[in-house]
NURONU-370744 format. One record per residue: x, z, y of N, C-alpha, C in turn. Coordinates in steps of 0.1 Angstrom, whole numbers, plus 5000, padded with zeros to 4 digits. Last residue first. Layout:
{{X, Z, Y}, {X, Z, Y}, {X, Z, Y}}
...
//
This chain:
{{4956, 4519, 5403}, {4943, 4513, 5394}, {4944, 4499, 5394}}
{{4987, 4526, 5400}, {4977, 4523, 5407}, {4971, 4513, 5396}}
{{4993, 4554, 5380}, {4998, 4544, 5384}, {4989, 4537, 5390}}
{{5007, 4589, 5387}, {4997, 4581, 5382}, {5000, 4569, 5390}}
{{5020, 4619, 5374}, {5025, 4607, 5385}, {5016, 4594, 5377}}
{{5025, 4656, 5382}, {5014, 4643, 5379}, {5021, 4628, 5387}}
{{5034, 4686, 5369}, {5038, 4674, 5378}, {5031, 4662, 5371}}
{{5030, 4721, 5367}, {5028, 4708, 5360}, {5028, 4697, 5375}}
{{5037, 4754, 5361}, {5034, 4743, 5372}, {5036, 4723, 5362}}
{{5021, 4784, 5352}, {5027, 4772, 5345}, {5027, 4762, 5356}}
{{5013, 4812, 5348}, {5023, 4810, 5360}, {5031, 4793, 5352}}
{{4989, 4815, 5345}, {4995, 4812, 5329}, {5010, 4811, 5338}}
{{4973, 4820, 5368}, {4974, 4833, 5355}, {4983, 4830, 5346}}
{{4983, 4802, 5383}, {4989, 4812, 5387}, {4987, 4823, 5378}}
{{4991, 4765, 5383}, {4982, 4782, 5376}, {4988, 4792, 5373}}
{{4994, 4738, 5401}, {5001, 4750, 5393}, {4989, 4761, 5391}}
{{5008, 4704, 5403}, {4995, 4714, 5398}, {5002, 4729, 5393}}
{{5014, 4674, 5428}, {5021, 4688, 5419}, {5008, 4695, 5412}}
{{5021, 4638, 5421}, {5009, 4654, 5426}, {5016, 4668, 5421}}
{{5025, 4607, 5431}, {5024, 4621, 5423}, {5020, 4630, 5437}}
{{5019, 4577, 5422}, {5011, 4590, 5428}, {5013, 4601, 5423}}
{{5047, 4557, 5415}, {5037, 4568, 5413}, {5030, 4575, 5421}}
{{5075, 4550, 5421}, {5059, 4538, 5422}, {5050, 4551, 5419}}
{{5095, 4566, 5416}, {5094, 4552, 5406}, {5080, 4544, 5410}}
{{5094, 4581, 5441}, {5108, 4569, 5437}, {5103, 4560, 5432}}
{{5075, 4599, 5430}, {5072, 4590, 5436}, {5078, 4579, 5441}}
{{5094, 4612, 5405}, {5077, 4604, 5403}, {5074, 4593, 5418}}
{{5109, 4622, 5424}, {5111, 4611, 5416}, {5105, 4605, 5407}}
{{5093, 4641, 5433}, {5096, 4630, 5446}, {5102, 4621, 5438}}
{{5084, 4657, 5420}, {5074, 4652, 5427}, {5080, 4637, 5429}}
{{5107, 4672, 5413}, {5104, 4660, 5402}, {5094, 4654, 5408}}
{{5110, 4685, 5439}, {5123, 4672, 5434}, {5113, 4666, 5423}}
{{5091, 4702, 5433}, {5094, 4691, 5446}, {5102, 4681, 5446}}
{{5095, 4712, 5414}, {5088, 4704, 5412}, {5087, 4697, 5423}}
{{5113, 4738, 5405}, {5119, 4719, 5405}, {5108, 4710, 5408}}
{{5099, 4761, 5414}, {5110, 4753, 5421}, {5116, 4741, 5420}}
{{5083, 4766, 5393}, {5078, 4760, 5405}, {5090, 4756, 5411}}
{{5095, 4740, 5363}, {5092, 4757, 5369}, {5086, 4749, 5384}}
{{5073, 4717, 5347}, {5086, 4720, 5355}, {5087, 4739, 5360}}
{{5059, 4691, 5329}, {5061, 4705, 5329}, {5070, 4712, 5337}}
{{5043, 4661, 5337}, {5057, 4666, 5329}, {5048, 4682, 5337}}
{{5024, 4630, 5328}, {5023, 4647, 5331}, {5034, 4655, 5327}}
{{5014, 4599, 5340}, {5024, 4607, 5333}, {5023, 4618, 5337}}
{{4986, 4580, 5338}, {4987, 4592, 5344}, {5000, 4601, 5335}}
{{4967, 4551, 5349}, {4972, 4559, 5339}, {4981, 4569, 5347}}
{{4960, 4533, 5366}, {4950, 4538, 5362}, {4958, 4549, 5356}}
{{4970, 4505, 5344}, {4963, 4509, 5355}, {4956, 4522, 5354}}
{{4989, 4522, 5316}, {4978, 4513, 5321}, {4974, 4513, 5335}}
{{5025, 4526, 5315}, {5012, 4529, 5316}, {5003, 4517, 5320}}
{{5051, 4517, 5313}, {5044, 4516, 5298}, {5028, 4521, 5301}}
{{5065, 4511, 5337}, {5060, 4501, 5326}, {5055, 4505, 5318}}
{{5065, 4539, 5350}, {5058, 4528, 5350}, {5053, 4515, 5342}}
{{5087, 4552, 5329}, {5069, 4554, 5328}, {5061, 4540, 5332}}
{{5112, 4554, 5339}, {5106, 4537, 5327}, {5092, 4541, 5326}}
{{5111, 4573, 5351}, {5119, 4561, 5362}, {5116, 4550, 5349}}
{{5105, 4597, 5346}, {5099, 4589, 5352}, {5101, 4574, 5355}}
{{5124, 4596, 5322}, {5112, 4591, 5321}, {5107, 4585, 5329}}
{{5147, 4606, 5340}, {5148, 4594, 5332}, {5133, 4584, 5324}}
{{5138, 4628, 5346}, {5140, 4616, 5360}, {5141, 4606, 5349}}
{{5134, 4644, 5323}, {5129, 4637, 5332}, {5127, 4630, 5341}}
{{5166, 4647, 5315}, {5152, 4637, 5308}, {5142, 4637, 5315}}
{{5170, 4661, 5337}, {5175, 4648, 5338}, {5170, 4639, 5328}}
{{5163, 4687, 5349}, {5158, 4675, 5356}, {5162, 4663, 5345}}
{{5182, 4710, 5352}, {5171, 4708, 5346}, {5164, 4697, 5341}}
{{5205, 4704, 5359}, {5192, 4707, 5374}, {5180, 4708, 5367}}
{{5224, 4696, 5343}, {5229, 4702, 5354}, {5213, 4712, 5360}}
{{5201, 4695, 5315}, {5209, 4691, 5319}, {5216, 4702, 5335}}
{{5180, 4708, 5296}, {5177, 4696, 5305}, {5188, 4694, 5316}}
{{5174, 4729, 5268}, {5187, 4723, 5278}, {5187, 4713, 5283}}
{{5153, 4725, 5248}, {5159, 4732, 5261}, {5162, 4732, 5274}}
{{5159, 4707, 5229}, {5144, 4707, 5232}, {5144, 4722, 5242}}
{{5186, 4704, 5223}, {5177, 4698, 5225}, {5162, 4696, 5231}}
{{5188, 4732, 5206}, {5190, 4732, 5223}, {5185, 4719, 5233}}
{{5156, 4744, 5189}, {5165, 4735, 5191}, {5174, 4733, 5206}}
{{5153, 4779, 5181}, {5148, 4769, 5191}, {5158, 4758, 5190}}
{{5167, 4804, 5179}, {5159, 4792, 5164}, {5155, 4786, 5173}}
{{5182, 4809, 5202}, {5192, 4813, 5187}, {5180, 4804, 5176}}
{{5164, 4810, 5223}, {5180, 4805, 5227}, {5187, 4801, 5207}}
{{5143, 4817, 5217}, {5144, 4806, 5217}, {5160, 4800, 5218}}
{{5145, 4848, 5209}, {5138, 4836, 5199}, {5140, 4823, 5199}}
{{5158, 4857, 5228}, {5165, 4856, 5217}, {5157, 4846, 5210}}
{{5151, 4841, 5260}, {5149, 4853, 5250}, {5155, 4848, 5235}}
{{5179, 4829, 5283}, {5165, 4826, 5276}, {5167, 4840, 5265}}
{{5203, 4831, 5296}, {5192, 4838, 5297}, {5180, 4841, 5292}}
{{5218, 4806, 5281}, {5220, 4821, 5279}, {5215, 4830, 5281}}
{{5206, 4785, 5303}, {5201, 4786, 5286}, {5204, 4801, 5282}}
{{5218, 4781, 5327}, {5205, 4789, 5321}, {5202, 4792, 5310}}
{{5232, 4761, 5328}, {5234, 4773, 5327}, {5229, 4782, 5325}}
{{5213, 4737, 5321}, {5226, 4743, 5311}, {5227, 4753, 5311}}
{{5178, 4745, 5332}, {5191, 4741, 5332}, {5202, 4746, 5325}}
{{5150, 4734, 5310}, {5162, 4746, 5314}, {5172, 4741, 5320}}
{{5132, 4715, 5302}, {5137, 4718, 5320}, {5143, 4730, 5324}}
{{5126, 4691, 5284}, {5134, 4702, 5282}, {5138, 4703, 5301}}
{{5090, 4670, 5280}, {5111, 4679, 5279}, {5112, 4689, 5285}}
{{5067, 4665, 5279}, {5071, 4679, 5279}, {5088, 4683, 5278}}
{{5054, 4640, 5290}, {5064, 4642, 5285}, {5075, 4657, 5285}}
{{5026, 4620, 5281}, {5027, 4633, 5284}, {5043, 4633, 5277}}
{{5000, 4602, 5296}, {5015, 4597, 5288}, {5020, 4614, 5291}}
{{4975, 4586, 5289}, {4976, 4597, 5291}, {4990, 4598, 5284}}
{{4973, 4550, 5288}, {4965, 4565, 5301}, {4972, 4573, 5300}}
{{4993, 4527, 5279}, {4989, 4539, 5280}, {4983, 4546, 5292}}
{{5001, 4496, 5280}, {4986, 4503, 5278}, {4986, 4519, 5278}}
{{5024, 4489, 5288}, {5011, 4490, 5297}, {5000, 4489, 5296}}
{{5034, 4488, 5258}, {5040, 4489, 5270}, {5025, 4479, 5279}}
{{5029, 4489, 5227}, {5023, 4499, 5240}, {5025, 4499, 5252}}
{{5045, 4468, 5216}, {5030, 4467, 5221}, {5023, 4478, 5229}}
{{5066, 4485, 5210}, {5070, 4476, 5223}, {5054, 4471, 5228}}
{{5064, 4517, 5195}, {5066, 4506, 5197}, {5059, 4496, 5209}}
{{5091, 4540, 5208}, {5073, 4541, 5209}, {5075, 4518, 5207}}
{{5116, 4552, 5210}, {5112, 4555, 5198}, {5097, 4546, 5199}}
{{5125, 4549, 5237}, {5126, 4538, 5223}, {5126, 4538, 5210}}
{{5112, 4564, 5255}, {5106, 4553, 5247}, {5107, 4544, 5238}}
{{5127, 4592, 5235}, {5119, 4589, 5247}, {5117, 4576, 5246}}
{{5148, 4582, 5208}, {5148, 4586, 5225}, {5136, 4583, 5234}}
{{5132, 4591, 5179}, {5138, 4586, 5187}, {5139, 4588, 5202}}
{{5103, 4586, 5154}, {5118, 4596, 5156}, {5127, 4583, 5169}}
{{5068, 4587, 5153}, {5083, 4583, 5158}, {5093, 4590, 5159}}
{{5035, 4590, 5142}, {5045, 4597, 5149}, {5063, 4586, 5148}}
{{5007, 4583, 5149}, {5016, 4580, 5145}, {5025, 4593, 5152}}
{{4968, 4604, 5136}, {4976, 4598, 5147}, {4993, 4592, 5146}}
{{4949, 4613, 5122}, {4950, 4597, 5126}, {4960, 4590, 5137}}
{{4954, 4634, 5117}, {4941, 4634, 5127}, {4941, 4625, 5126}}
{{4974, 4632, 5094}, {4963, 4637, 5092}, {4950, 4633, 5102}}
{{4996, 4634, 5121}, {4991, 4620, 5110}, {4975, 4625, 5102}}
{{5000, 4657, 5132}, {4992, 4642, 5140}, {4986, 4634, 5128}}
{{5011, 4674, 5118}, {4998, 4676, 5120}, {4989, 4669, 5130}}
{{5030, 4665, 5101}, {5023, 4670, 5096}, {5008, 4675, 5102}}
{{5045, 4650, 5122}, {5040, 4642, 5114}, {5029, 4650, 5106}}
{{5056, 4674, 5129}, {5046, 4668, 5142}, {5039, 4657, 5133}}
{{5076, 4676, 5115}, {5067, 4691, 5116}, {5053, 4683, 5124}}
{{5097, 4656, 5117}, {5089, 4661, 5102}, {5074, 4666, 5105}}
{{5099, 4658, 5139}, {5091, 4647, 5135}, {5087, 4647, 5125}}
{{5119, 4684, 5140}, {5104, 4680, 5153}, {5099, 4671, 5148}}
{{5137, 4672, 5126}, {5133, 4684, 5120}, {5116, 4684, 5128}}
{{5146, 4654, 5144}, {5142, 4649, 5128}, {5137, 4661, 5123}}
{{5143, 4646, 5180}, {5151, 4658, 5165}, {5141, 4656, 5157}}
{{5134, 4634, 5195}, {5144, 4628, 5190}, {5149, 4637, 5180}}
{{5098, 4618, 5192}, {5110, 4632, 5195}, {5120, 4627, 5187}}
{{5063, 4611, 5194}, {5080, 4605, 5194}, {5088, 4622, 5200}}
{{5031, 4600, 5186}, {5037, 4610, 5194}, {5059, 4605, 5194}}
{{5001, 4587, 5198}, {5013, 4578, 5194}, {5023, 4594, 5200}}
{{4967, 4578, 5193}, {4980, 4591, 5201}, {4989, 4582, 5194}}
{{4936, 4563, 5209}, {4950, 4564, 5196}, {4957, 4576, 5203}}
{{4907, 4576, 5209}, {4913, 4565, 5209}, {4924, 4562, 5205}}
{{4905, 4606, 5190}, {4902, 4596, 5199}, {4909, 4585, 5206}}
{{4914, 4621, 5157}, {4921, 4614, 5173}, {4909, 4604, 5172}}
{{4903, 4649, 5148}, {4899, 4635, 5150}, {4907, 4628, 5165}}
{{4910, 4674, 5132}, {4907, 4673, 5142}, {4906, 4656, 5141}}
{{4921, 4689, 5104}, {4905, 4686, 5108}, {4899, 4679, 5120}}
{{4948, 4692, 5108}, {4944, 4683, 5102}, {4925, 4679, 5101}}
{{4948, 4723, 5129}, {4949, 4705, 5133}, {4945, 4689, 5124}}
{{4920, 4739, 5123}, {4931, 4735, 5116}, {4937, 4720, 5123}}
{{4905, 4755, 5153}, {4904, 4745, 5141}, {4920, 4741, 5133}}
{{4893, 4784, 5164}, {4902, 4778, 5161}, {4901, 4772, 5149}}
{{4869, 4799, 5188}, {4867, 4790, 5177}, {4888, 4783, 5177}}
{{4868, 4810, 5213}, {4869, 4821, 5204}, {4868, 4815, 5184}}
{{4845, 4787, 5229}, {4856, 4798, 5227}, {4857, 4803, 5216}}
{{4858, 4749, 5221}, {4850, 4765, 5220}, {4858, 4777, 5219}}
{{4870, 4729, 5232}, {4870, 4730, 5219}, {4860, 4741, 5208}}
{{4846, 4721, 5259}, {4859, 4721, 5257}, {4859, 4725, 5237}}
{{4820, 4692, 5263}, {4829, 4705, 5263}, {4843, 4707, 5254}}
{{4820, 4662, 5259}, {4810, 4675, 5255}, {4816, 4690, 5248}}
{{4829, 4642, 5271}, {4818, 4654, 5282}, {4814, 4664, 5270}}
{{4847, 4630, 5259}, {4835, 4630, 5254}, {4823, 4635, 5263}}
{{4867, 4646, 5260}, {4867, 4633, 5265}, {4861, 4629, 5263}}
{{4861, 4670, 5250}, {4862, 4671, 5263}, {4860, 4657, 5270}}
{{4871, 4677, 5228}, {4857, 4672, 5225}, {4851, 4668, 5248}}
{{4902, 4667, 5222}, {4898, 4675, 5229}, {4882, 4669, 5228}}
{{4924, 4650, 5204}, {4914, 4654, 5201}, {4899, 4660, 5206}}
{{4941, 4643, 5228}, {4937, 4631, 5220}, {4924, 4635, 5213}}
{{4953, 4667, 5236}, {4948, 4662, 5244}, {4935, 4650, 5235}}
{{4962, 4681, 5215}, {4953, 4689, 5221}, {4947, 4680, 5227}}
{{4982, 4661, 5205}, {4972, 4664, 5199}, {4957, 4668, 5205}}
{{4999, 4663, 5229}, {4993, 4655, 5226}, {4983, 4658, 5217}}
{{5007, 4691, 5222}, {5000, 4686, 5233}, {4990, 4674, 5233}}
{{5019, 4696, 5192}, {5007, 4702, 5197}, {5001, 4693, 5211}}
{{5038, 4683, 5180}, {5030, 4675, 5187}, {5017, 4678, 5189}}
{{5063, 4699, 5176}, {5053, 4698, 5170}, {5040, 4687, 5171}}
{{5076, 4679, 5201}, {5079, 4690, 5191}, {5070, 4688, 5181}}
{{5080, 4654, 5216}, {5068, 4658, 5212}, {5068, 4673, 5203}}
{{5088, 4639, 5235}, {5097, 4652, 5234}, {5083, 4662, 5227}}
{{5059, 4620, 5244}, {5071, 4618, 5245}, {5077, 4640, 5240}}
{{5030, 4610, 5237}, {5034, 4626, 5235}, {5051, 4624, 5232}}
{{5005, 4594, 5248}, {5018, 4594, 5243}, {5018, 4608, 5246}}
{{4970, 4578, 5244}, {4977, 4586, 5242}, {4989, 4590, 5239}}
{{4947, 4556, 5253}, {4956, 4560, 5244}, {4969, 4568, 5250}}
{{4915, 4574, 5253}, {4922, 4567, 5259}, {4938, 4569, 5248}}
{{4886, 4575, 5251}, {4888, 4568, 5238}, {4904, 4564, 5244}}
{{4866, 4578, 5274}, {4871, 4587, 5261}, {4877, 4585, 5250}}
{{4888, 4574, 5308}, {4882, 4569, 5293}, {4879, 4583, 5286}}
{{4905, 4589, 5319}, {4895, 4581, 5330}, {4886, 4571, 5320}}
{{4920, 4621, 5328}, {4912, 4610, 5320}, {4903, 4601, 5325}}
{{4922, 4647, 5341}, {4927, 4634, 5351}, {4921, 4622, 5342}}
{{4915, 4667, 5327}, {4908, 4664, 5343}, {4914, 4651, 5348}}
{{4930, 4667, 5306}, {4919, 4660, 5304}, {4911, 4658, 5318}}
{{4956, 4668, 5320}, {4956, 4657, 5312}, {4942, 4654, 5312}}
{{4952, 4696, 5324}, {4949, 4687, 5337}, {4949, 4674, 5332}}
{{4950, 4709, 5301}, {4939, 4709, 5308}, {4940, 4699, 5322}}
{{4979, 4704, 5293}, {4970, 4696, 5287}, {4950, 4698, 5292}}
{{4990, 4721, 5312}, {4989, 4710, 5311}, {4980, 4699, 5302}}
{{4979, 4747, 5301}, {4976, 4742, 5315}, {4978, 4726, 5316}}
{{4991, 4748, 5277}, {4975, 4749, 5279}, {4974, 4740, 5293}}
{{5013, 4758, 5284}, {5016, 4745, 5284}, {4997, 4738, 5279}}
{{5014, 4784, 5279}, {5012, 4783, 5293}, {5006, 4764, 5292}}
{{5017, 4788, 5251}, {5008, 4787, 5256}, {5002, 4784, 5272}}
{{5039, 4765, 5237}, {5043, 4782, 5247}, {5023, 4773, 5250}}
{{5050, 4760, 5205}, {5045, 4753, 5214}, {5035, 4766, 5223}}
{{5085, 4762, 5196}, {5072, 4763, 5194}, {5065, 4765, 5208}}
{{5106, 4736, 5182}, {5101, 4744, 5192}, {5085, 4751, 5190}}
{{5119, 4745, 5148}, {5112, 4735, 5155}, {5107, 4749, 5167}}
{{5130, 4764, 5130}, {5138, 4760, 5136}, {5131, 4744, 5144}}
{{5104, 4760, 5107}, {5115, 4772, 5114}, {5121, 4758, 5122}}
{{5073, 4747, 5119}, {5084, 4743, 5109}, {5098, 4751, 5116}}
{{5041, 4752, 5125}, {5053, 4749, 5128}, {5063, 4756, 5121}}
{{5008, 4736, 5133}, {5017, 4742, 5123}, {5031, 4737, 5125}}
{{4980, 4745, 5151}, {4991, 4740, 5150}, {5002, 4745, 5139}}
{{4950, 4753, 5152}, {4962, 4759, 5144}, {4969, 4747, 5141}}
{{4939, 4745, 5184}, {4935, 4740, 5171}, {4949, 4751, 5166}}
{{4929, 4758, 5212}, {4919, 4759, 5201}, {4919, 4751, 5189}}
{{4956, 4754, 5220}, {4943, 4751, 5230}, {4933, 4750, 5220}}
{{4975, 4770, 5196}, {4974, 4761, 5211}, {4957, 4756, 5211}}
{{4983, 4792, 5176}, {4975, 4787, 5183}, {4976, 4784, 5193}}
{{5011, 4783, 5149}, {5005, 4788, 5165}, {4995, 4781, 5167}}
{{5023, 4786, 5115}, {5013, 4780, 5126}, {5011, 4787, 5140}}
{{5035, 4804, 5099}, {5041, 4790, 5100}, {5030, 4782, 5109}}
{{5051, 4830, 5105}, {5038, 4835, 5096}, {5036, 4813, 5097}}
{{5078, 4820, 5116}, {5077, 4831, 5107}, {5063, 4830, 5096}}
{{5072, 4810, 5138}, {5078, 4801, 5130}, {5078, 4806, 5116}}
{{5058, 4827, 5152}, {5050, 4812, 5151}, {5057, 4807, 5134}}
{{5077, 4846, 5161}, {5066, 4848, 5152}, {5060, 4838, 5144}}
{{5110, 4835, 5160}, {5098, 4833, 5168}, {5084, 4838, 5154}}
{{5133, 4858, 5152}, {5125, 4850, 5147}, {5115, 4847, 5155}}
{{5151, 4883, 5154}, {5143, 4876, 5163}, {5138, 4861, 5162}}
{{5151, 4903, 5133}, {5162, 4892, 5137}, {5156, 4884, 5149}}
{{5124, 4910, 5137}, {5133, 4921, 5140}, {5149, 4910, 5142}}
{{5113, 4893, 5121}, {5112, 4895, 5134}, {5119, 4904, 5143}}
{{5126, 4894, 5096}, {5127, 4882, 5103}, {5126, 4889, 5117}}
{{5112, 4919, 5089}, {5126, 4917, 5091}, {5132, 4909, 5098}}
{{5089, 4910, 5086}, {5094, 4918, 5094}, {5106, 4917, 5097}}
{{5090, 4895, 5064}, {5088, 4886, 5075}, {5092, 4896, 5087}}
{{5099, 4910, 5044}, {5110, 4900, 5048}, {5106, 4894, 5062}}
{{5072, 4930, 5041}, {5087, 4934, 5049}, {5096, 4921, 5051}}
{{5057, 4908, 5031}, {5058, 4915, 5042}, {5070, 4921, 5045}}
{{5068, 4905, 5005}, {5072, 4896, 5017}, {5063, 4899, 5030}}
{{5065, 4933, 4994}, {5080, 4929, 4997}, {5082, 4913, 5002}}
{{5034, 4936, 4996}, {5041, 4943, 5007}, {5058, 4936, 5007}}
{{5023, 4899, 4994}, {5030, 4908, 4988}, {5035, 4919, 4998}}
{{5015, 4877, 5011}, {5007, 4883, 5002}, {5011, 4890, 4990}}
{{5009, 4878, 5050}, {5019, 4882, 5036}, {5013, 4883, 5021}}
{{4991, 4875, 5068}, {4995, 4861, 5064}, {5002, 4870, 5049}}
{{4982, 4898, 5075}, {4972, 4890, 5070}, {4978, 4876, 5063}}
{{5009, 4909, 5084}, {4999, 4918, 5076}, {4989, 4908, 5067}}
{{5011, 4893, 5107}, {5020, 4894, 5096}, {5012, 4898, 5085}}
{{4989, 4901, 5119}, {4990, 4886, 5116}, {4997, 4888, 5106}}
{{4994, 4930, 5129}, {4980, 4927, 5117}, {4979, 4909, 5116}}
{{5016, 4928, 5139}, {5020, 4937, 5125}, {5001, 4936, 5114}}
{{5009, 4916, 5166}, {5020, 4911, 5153}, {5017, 4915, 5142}}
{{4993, 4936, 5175}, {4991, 4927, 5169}, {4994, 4916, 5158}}
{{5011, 4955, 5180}, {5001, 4958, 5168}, {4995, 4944, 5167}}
{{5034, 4948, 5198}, {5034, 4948, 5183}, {5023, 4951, 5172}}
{{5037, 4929, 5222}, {5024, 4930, 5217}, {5026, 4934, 5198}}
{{5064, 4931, 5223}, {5055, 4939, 5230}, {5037, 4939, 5231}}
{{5094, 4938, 5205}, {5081, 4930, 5207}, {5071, 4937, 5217}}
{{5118, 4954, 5200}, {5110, 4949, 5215}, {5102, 4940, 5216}}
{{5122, 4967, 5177}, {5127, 4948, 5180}, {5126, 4945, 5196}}
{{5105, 4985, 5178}, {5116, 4990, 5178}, {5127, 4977, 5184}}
{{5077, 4974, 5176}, {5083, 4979, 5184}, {5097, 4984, 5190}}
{{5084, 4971, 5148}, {5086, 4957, 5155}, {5087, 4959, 5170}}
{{5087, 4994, 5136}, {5095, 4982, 5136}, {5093, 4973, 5145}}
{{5063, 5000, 5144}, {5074, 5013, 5150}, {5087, 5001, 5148}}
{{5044, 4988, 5127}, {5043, 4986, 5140}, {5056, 4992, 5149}}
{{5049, 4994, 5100}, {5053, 4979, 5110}, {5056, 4978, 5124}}
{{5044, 5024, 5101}, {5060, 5020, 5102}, {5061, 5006, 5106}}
{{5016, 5018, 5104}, {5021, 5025, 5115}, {5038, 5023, 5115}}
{{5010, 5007, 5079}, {5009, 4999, 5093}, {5017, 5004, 5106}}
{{5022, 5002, 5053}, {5026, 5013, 5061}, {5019, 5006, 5075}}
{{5008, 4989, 5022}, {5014, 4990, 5035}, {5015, 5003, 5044}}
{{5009, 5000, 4988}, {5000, 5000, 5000}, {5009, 5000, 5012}}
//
């Protein structure tokens, strides 16, 4: 019989800070007390929880995620909430550039939203292979371990996946047809990386991090080939802290784009919009 109160003293002990809840997912996923304790253990090594019990919830589906793949941060809700505020089809096609998992895209492609008929529901979480791509998704990432794990829970919904560089992973017939182009890289800067929390600096790919001197530079690199691959009409969405986003504003608008900044101050997530003329 489990010890709940010793999990919880463990994992508190780790500095988790939501530990009772931890200690009743772990608890629910284990189905032995002695792999219960290994998973604890894990977490006490600092193991992302996600990667540990093997799924996160994003925007109301159970995403599933593969150790040492990024896992997909809840603030990043925010973005895939402006993705469907900016939609201009229900049936639109869909990229998911630095796709990790390829929770976003998913979130977006599936959403009952593009449809008008509401969001996924509260307090309702779906298995991603139960979910239904609308019009197409097309996801791409350049780490092979990220295309395994993203293949597992796009292709099921009907959706492709790609191994490769940002667009030369996406085949050549997509070029200016996409609406909803979503490119979540990596916007730590180099020196920064050391500061990040244990989970992500030590099982997190640095790839899917480390965005160069300024943070910036798979991004500018996107923005600056976006234009050709979107439809009139269509809408690239990157992720930035708030202080890079005046610079990524303005190299969205370098390349021909409408851009826009967006920010939400409960999930403290800022997102960058660059849309192409109708």
């Amino acid at each position: 019989m489990r010890d709940d109160g010793a999990v919880i003293a463990r994992l508190r002990g780790a500095g988790c800070v939501f530990a009772e809840e931890e200690a009743r997912l772990l608890a629910c996923t284990a189905r032995t007390p002695a792999e219960l304790d290994a998973m604890v253990s894990q977490r006490e090594r600092g193991l992302p929880l996600e990667q540990i019990v093997g799924w996160a919830e994003f925007h109301g589906l159970e995403i599933l995620v593969d150790p040492g793949v990024f896992v997909p941060r809840r603030r990043s809700e925010f973005l895939v909430d402006t993705a469907l505020s900016l939609a201009t089809t229900a049936s639109p096609v869909t990229v998911d550039l630095c796709c990790g998992t390829g929770a976003l895209g998913l979130a977006v492609a599936t959403s009952a939203r593009l449809t008008g008929a509401g969001g996924t529901g509260a307090g309702t979480v779906a298995a991603a292979g139960t979910a239904a791509v609308r019009g197409e998704l097309h996801a791409a990432d350049i780490d092979p371990a990220a295309v395994a794990c993203a293949r597992r829970n796009v292709e099921p919904a009907g959706g492709h996946v790609y191994r490769g560089d940002l667009f030369d992973a996406l085949p050549p017939a997509l070029r200016g047809r996409v609406n909803v182009l979503i490119c979540n890289a990596p916007y730590v800067p180099s020196a920064e990386i050391g500061f990040l929390p244990t989970e992500a600096r030590d099982h997190e790919p640095l790839v899917a991090l480390d965005g160069g001197l300024d943070g910036l530079a798979v991004l500018r690199r996107a923005a600056l080939a976006a234009p050709a691959w979107l439809a009139p009409g269509g809408v690239l969405l990157v992720e930035t802290s708030d202080r890079q986003a005046p610079e990524m504003t303005a190299a969205l608008s370098a390349a021909g784009l409408a851009a826009r900044g967006h920010a939400d101050e409960e999930s403290g997530a800022t997102v960058v919009t660059g849309s192409a003329q109708p």
